[in-house]
C-alpha positions as CSV (number, residue, x, y, z in Angstrom):
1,X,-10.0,-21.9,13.8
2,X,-12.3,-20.1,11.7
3,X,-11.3,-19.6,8.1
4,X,-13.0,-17.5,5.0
5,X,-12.9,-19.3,1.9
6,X,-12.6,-16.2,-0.1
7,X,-9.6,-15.2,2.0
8,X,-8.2,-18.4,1.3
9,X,-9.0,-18.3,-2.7
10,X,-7.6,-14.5,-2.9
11,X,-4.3,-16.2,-1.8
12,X,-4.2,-18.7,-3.9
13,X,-4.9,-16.9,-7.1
14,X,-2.1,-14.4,-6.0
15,X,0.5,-17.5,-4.6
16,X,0.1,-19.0,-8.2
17,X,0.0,-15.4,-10.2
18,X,3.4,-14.8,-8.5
19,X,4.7,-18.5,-9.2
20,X,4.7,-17.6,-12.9
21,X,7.2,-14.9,-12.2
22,X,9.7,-16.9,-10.3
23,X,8.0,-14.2,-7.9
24,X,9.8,-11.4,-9.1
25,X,7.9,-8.0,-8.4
26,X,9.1,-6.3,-11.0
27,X,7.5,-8.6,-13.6
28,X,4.7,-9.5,-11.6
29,X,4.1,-5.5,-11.6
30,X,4.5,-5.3,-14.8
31,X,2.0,-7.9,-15.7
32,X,-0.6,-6.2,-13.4
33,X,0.1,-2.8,-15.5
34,X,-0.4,-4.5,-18.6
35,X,-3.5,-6.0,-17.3
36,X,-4.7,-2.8,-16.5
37,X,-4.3,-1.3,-20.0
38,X,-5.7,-4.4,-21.5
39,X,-8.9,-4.4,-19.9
40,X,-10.0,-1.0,-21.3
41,X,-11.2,0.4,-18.2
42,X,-10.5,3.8,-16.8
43,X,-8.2,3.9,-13.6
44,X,-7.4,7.0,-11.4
45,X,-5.0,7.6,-8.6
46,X,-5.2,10.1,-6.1
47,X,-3.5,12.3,-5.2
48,X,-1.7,11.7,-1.9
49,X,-3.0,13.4,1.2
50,X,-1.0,16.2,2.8
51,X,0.6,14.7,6.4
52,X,-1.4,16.0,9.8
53,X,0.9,18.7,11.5
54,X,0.0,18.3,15.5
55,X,1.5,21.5,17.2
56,X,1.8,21.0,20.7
57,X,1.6,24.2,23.1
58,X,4.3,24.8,25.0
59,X,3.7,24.6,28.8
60,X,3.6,28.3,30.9
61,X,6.8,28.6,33.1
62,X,8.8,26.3,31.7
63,X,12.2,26.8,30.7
64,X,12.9,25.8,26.8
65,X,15.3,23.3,26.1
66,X,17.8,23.6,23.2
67,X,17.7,20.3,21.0
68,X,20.6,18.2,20.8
């Protein structure tokens, strides 16, 4: 089977960051937050996006049903 080195390296970075922790993600988190603030650079989060509302017509002639 195939494999993509860079793949491969992305995982071991991340397998030996989270060895240092004992792989606890609350200090690995906390690491990557002071990472952040260390590096100087700007970082922005978005907003989340509102959820998609389908509405489904009902059906002509069809008795409604009561939910249970």
């Amino acid at each position: 089977m195939w494999e993509d080195v860079i793949v491969n390296e992305v995982r071991r970075v991340r397998e030996m960051h989270a060895q240092r922790f004992n792989f606890d993600l609350q200090a690995i988190f906390e690491d990557l937050k002071r990472q952040e603030l260390e590096s100087g650079r700007e970082f922005v989060s978005f907003a989340p996006k509102p959820p998609i509302i389908i509405l489904i017509p009902k059906k002509v002639n069809q008795p409604e049903t009561q939910p249970f």
